[in-house]
PDB file of N, CA, C and O in Angstrom, chain B, residues numbered from 101:
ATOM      1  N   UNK B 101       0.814  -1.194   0.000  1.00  0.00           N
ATOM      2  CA  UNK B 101       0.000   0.000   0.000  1.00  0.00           C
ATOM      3  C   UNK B 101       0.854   1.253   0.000  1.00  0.00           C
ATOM      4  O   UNK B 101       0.604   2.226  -0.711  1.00  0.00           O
ATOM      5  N   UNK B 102       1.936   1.167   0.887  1.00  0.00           N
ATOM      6  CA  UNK B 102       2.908   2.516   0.812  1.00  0.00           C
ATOM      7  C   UNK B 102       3.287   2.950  -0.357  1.00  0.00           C
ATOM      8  O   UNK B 102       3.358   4.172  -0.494  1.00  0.00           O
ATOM      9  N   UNK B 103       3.636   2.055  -1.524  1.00  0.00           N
ATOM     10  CA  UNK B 103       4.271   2.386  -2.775  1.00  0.00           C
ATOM     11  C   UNK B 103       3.214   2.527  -3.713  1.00  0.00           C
ATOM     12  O   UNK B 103       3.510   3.072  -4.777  1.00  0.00           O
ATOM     13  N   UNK B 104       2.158   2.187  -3.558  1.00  0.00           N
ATOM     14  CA  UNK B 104       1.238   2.610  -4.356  1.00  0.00           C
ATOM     15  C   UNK B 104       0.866   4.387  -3.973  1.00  0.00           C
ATOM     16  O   UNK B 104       0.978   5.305  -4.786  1.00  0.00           O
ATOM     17  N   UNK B 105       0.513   4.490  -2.852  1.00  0.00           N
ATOM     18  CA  UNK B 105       0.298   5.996  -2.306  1.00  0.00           C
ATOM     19  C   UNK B 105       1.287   6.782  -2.712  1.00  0.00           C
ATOM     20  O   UNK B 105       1.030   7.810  -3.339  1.00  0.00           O
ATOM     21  N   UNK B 106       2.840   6.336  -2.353  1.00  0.00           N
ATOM     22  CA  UNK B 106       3.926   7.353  -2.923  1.00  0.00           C
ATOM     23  C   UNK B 106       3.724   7.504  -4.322  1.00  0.00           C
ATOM     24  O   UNK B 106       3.626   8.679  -4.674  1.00  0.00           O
ATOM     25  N   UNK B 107       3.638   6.688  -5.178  1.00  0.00           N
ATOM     26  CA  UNK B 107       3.755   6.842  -6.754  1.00  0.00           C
ATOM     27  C   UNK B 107       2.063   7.596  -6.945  1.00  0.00           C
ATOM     28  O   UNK B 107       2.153   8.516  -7.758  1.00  0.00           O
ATOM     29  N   UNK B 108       1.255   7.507  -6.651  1.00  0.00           N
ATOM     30  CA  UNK B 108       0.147   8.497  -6.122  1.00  0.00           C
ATOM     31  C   UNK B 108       0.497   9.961  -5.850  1.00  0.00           C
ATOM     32  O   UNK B 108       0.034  11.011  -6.296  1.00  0.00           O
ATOM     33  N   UNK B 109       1.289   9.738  -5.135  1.00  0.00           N
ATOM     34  CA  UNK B 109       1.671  11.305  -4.437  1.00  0.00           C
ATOM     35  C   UNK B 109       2.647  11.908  -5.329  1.00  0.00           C
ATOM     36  O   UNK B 109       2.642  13.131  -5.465  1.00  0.00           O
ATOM     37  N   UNK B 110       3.605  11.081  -6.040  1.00  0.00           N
ATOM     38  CA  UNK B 110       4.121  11.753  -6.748  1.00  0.00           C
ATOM     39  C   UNK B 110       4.835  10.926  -7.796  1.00  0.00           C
ATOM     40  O   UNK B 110       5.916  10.340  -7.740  1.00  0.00           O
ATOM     41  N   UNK B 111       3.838  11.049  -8.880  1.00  0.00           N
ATOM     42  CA  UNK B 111       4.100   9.731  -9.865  1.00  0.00           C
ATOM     43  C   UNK B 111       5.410   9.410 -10.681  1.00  0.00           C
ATOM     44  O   UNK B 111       5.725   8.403 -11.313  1.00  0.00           O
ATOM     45  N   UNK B 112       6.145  10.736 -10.432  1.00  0.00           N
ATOM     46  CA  UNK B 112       7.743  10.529 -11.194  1.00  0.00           C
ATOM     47  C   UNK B 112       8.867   9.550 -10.250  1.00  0.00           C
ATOM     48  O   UNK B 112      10.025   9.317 -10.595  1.00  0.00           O
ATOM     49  N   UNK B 113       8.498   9.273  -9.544  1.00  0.00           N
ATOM     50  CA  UNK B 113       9.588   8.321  -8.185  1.00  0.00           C
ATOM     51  C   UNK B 113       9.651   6.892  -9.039  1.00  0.00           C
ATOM     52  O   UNK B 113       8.832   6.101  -9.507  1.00  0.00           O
ATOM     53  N   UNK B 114      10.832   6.997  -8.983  1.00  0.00           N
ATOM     54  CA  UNK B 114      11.791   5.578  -9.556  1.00  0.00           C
ATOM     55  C   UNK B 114      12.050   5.135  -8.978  1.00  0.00           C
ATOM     56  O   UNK B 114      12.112   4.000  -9.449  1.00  0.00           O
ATOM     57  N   UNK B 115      12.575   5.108  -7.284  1.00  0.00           N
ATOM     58  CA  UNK B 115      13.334   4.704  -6.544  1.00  0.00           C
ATOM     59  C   UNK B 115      12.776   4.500  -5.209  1.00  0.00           C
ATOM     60  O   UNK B 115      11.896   5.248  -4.783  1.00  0.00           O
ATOM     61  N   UNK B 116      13.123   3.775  -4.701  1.00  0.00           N
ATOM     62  CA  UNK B 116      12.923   3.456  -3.062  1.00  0.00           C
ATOM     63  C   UNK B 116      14.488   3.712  -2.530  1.00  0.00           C
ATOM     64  O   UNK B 116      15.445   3.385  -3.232  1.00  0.00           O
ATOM     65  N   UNK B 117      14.606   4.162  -1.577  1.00  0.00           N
ATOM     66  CA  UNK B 117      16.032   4.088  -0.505  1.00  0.00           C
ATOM     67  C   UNK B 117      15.513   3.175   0.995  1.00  0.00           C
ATOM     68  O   UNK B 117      14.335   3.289   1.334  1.00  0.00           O
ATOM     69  N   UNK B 118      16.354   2.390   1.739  1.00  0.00           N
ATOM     70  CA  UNK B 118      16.007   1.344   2.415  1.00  0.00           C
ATOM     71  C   UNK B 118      17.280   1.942   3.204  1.00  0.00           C
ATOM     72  O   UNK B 118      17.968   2.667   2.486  1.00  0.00           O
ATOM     73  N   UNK B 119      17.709   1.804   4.435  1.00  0.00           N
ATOM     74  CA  UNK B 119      18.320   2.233   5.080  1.00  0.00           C
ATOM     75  C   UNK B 119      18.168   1.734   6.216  1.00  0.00           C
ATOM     76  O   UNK B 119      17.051   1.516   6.685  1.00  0.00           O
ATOM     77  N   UNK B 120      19.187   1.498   6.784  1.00  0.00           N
ATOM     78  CA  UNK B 120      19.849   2.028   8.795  1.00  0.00           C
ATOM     79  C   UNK B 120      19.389   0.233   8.871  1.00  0.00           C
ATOM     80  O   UNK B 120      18.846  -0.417   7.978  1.00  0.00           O
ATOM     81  N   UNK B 121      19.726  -0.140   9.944  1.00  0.00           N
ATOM     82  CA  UNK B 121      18.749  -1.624  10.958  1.00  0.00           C
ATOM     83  C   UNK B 121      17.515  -2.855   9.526  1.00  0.00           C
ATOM     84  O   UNK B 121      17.373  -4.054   9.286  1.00  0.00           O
ATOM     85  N   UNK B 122      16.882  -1.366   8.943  1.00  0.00           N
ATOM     86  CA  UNK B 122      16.253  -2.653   8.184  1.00  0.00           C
ATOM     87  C   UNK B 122      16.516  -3.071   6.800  1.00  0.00           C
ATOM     88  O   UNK B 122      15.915  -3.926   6.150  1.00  0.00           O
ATOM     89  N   UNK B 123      17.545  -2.307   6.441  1.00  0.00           N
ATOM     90  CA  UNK B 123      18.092  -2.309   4.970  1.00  0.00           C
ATOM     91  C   UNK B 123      19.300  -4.125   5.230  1.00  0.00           C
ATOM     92  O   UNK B 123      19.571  -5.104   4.535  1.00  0.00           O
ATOM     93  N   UNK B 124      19.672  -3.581   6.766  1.00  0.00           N
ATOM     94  CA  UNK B 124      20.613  -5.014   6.998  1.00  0.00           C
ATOM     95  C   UNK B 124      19.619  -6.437   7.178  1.00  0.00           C
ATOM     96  O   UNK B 124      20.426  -7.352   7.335  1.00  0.00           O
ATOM     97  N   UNK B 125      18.883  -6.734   7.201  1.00  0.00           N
ATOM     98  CA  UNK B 125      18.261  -7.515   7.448  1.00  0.00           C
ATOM     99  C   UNK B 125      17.509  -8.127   6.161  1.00  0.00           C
ATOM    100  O   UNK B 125      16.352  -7.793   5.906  1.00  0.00           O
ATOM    101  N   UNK B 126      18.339  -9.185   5.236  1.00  0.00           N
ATOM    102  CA  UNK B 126      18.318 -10.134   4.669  1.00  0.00           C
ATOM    103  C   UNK B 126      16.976  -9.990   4.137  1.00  0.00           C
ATOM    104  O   UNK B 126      16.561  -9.466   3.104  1.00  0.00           O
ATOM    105  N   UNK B 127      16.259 -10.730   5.333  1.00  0.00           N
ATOM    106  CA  UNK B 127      14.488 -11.473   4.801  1.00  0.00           C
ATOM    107  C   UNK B 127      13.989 -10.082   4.464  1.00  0.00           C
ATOM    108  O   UNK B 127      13.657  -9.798   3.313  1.00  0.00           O
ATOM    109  N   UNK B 128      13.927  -9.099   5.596  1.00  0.00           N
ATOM    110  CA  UNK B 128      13.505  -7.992   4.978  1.00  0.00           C
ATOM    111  C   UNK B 128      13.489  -6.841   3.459  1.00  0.00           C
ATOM    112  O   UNK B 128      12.649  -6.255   2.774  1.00  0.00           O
ATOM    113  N   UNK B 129      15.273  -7.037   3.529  1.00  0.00           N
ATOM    114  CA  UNK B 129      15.665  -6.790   2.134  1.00  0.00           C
ATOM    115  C   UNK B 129      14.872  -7.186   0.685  1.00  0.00           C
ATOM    116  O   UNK B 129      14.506  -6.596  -0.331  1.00  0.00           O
ATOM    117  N   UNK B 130      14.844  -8.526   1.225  1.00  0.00           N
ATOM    118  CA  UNK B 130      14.363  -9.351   0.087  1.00  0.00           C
ATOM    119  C   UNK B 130      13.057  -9.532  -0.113  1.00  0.00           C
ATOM    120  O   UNK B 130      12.822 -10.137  -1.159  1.00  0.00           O
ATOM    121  N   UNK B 131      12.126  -9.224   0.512  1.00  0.00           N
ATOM    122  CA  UNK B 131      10.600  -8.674   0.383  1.00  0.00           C
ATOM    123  C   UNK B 131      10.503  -7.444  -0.019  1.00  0.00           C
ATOM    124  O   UNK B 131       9.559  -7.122  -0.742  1.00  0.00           O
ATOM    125  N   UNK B 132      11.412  -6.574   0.355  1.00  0.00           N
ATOM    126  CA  UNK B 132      11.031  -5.051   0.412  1.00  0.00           C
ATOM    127  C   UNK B 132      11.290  -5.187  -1.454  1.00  0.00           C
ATOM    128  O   UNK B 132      10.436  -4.776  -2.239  1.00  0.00           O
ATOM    129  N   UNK B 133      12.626  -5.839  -1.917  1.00  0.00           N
ATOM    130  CA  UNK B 133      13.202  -5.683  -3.305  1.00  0.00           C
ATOM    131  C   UNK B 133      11.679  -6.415  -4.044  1.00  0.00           C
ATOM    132  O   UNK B 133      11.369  -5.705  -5.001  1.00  0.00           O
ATOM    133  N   UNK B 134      10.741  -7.519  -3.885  1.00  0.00           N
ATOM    134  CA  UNK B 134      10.306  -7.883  -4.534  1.00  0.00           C
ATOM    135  C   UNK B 134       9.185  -6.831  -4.571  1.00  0.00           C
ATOM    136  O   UNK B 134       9.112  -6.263  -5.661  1.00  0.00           O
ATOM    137  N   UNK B 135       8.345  -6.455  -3.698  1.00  0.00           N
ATOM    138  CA  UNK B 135       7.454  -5.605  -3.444  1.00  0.00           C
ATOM    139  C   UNK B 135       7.610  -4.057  -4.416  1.00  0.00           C
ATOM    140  O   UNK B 135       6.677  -3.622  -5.091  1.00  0.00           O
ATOM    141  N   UNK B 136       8.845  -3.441  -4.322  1.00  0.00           N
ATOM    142  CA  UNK B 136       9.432  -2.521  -4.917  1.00  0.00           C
ATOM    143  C   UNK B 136       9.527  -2.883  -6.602  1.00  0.00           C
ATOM    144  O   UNK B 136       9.333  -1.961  -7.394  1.00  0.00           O
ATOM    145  N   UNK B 137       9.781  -4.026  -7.021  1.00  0.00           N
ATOM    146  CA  UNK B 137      10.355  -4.291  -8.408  1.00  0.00           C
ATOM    147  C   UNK B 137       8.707  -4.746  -9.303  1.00  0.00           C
ATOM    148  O   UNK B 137       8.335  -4.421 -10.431  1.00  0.00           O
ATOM    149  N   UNK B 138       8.212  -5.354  -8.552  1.00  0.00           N
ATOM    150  CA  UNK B 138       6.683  -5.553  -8.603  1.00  0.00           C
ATOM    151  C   UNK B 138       5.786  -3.976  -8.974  1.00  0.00           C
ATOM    152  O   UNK B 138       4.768  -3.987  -9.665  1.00  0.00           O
ATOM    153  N   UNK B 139       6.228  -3.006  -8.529  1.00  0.00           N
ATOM    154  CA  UNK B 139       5.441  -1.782  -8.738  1.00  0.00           C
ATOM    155  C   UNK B 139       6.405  -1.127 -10.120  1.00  0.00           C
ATOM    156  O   UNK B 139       5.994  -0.226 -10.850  1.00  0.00           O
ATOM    157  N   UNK B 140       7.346  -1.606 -10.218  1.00  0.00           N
ATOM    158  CA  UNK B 140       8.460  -0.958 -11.528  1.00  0.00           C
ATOM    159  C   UNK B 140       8.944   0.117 -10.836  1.00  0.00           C
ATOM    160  O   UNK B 140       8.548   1.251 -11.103  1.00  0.00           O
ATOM    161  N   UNK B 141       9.686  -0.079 -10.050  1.00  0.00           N
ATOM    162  CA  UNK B 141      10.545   0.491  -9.016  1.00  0.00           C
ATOM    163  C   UNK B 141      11.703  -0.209  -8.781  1.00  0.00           C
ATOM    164  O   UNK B 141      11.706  -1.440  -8.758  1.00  0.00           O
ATOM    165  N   UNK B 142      13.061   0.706  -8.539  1.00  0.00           N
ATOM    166  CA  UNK B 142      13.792   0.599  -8.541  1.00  0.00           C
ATOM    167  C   UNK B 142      14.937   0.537  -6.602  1.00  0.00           C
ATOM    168  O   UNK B 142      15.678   1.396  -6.123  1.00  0.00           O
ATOM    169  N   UNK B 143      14.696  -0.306  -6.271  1.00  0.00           N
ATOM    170  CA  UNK B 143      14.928  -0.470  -4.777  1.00  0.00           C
ATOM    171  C   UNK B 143      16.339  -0.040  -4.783  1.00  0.00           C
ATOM    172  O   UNK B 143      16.797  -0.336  -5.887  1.00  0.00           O
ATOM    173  N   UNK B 144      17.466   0.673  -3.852  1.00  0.00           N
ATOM    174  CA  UNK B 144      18.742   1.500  -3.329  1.00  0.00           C
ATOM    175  C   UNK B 144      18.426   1.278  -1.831  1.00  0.00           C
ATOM    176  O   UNK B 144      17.531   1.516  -1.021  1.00  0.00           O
ATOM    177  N   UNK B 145      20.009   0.515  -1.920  1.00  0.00           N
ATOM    178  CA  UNK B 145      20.617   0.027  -0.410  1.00  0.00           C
ATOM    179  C   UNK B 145      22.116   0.438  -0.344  1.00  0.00           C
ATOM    180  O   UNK B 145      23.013  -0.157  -0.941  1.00  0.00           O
ATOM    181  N   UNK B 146      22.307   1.708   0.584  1.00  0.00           N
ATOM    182  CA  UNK B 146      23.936   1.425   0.737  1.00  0.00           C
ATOM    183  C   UNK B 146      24.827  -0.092   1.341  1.00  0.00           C
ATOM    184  O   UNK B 146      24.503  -0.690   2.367  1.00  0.00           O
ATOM    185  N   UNK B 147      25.428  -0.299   0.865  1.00  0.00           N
ATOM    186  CA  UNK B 147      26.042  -1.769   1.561  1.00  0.00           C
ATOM    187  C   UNK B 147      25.814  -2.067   2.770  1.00  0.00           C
ATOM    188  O   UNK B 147      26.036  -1.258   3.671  1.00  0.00           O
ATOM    189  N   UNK B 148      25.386  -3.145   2.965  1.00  0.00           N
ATOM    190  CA  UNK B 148      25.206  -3.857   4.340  1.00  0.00           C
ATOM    191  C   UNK B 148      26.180  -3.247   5.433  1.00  0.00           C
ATOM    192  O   UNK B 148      25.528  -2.726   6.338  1.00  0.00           O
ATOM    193  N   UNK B 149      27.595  -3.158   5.619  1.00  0.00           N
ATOM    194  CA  UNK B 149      28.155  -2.712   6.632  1.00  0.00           C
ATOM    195  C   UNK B 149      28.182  -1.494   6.758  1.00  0.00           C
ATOM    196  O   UNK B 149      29.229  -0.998   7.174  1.00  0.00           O
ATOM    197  N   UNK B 150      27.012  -0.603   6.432  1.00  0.00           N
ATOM    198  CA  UNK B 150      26.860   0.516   6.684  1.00  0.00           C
ATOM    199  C   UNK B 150      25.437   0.767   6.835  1.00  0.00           C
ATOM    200  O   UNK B 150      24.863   1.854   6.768  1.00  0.00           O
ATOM    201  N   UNK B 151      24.922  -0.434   7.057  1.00  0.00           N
ATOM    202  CA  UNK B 151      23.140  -0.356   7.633  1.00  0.00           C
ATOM    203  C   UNK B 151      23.076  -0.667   9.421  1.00  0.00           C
ATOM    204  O   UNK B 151      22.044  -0.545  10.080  1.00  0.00           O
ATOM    205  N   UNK B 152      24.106  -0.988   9.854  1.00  0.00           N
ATOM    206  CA  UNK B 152      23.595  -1.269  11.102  1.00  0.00           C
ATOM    207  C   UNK B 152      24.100  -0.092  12.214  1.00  0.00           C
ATOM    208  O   UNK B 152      23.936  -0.351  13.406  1.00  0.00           O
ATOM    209  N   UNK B 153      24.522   0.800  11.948  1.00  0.00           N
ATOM    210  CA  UNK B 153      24.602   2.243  12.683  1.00  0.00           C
ATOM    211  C   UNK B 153      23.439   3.626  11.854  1.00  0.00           C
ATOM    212  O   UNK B 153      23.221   3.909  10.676  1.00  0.00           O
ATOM    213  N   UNK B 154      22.960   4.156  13.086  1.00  0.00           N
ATOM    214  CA  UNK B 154      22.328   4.664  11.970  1.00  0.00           C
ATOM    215  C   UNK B 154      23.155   5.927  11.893  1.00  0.00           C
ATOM    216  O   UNK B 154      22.900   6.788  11.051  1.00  0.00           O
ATOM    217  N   UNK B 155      23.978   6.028  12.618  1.00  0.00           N
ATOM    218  CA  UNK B 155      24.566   7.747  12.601  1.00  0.00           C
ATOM    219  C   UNK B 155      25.508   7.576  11.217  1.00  0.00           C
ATOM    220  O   UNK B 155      25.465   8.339  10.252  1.00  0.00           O
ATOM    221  N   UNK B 156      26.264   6.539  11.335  1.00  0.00           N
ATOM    222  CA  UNK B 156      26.368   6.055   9.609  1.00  0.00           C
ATOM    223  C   UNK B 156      25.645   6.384   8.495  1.00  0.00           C
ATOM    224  O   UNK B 156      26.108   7.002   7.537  1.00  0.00           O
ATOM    225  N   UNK B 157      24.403   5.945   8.605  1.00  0.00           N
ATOM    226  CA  UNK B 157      23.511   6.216   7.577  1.00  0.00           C
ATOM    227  C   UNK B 157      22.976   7.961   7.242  1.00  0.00           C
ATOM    228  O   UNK B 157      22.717   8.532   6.183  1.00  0.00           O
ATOM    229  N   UNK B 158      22.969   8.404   8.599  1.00  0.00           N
ATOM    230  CA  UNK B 158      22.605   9.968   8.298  1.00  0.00           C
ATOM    231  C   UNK B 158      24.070  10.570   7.752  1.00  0.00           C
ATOM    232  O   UNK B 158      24.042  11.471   6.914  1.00  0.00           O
ATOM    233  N   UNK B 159      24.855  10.254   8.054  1.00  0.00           N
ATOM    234  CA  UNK B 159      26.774  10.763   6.959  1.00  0.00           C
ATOM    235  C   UNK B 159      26.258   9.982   5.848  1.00  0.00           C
ATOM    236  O   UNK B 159      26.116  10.637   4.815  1.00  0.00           O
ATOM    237  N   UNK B 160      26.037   9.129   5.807  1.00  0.00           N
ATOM    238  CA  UNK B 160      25.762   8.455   4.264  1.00  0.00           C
ATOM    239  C   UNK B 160      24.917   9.361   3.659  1.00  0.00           C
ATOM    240  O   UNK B 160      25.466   9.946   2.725  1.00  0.00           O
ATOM    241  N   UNK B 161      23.912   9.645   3.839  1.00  0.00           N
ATOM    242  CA  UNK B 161      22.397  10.480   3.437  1.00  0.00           C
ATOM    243  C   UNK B 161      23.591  11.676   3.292  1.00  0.00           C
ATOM    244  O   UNK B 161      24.225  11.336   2.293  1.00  0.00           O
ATOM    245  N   UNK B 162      24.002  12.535   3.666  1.00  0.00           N
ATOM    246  CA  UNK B 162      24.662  13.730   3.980  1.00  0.00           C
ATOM    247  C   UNK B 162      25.621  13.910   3.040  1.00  0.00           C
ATOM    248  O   UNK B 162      25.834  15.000   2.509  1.00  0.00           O
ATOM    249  N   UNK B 163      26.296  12.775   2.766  1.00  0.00           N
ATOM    250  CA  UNK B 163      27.456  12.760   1.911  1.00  0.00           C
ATOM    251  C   UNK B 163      26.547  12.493   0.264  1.00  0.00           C
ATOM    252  O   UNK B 163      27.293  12.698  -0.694  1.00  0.00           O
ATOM    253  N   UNK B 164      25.823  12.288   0.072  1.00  0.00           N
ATOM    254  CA  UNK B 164      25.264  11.805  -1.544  1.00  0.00           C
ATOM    255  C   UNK B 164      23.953  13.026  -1.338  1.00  0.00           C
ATOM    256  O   UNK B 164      23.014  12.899  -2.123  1.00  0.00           O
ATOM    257  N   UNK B 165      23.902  13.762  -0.689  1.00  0.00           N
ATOM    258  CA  UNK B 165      23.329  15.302  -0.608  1.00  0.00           C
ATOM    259  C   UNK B 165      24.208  15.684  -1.403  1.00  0.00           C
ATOM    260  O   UNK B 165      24.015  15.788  -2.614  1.00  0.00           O
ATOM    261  N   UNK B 166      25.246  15.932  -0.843  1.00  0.00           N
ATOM    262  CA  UNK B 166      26.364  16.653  -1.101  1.00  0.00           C
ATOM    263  C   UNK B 166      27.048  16.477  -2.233  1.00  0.00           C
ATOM    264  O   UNK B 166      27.663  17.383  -2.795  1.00  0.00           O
ATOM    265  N   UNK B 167      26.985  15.346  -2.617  1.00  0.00           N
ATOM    266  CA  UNK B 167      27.152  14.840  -4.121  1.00  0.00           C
ATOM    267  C   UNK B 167      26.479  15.734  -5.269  1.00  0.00           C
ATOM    268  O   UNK B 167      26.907  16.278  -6.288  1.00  0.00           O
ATOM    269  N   UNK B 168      24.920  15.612  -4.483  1.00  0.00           N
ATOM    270  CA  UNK B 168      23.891  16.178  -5.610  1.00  0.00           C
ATOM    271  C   UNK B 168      23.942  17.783  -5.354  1.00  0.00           C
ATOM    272  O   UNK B 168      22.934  18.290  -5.846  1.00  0.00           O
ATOM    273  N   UNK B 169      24.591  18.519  -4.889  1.00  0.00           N
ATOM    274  CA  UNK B 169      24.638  19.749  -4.720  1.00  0.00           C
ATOM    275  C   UNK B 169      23.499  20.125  -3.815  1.00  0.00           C
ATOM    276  O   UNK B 169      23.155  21.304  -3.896  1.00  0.00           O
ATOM    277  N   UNK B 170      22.688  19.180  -2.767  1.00  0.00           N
ATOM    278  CA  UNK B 170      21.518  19.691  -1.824  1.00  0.00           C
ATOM    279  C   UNK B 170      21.978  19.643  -0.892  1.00  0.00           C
ATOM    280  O   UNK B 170      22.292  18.627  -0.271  1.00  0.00           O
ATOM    281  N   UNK B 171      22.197  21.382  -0.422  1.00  0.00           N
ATOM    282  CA  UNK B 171      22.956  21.892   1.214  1.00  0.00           C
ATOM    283  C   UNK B 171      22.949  23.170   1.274  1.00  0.00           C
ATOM    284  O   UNK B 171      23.278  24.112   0.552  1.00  0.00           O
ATOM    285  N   UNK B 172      22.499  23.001   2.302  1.00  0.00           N
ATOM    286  CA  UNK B 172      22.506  24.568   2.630  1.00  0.00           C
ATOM    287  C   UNK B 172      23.898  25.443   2.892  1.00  0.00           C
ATOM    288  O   UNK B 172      24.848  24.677   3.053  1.00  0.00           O
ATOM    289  N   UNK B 173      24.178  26.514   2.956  1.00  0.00           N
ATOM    290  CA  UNK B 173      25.102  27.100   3.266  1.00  0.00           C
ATOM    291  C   UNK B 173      25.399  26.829   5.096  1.00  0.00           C
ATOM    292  O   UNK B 173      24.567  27.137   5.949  1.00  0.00           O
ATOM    293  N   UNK B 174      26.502  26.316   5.346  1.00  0.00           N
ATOM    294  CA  UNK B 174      26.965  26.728   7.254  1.00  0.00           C
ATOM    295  C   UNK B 174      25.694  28.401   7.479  1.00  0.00           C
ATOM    296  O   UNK B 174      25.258  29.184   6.635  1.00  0.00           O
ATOM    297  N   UNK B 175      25.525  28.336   8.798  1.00  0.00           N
ATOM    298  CA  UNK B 175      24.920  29.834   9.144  1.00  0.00           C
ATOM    299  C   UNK B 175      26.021  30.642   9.980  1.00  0.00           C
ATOM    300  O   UNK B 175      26.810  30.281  10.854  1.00  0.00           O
ATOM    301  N   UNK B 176      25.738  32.017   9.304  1.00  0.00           N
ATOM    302  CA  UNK B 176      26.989  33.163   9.461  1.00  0.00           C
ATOM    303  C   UNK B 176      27.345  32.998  11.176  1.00  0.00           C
ATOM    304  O   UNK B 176      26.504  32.858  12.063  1.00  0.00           O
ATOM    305  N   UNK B 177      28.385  33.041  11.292  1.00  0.00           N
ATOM    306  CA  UNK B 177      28.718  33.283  13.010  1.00  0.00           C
ATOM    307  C   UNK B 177      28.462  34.322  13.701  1.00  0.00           C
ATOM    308  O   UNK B 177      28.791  34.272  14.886  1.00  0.00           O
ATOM    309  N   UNK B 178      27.976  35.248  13.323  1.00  0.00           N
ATOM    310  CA  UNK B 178      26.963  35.619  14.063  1.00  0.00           C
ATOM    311  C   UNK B 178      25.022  35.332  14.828  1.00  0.00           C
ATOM    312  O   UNK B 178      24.398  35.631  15.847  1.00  0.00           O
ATOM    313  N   UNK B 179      24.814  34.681  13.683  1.00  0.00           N
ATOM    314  CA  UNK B 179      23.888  33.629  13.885  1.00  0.00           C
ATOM    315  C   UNK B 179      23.513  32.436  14.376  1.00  0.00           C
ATOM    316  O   UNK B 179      22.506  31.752  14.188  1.00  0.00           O
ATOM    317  N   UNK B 180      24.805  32.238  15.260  1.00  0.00           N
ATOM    318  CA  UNK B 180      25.010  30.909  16.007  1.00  0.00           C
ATOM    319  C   UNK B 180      24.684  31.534  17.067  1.00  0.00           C
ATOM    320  O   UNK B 180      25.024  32.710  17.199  1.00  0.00           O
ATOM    321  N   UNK B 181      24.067  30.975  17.895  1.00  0.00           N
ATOM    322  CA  UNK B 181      23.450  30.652  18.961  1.00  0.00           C
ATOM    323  C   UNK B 181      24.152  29.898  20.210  1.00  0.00           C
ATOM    324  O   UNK B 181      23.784  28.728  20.103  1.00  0.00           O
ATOM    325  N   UNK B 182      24.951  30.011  21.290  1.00  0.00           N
ATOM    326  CA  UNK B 182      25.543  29.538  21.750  1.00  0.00           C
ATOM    327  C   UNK B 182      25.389  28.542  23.084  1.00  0.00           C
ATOM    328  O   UNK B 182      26.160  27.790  23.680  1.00  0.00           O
ATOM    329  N   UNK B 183      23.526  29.061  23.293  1.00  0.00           N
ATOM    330  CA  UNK B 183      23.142  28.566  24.809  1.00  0.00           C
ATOM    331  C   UNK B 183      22.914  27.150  24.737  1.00  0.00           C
ATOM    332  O   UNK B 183      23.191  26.568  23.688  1.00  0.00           O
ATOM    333  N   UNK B 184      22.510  26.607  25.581  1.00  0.00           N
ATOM    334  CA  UNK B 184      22.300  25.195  25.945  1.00  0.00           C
ATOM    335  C   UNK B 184      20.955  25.276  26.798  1.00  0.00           C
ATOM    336  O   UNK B 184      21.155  26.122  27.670  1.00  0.00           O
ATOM    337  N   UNK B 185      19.723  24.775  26.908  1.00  0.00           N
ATOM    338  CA  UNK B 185      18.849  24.722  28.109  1.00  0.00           C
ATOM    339  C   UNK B 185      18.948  23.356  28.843  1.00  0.00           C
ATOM    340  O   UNK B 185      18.911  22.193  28.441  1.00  0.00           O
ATOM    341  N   UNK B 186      19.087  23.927  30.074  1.00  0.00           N
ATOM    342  CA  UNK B 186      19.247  22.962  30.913  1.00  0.00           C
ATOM    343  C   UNK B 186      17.572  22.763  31.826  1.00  0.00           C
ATOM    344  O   UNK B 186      16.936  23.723  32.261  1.00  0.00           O
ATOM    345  N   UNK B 187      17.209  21.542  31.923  1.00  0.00           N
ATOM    346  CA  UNK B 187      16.137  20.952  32.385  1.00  0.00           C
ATOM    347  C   UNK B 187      16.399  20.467  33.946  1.00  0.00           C
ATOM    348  O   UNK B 187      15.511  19.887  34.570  1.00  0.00           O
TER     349      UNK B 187
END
């Protein structure tokens, strides 16, 4: 049902991305790829030894941003903000 709604929502999507904990997981993989290839979709997994951290995966995501030229500029140092709230 999810991939039907996304290609719904926005019918140009080629791709699925699978990531972090469940991209490593074999059985999962391998349903998600049939489910995905079944709609004429194109399933993307960074390599297994880089699915089971996810702080990995957000540098992964970050770094192929960055590839595609999507980033914002750093914010000016004056615009940094320096406090902390403490609870």
């Amino acid at each position: 049902r999810a991939v039907r709604w996304v290609q719904q929502m926005e019918p140009n999507v080629q791709h699925v991305v699978v990531a972090g904990g469940v991209a490593a997981n074999q059985a999962v993989r391998t349903q998600l790829t049939a489910v995905v290839e079944k709609a004429g979709l194109v399933m993307v997994c960074p390599p297994i030894r880089m699915c089971t951290d996810n702080g990995v995966m957000v540098a992964w995501t970050g770094l192929e941003r960055l590839k595609l030229g999507l980033y914002d500029a750093p914010p000016a140092k004056d615009a940094l903000e320096y406090s902390v709230e403490v609870r």
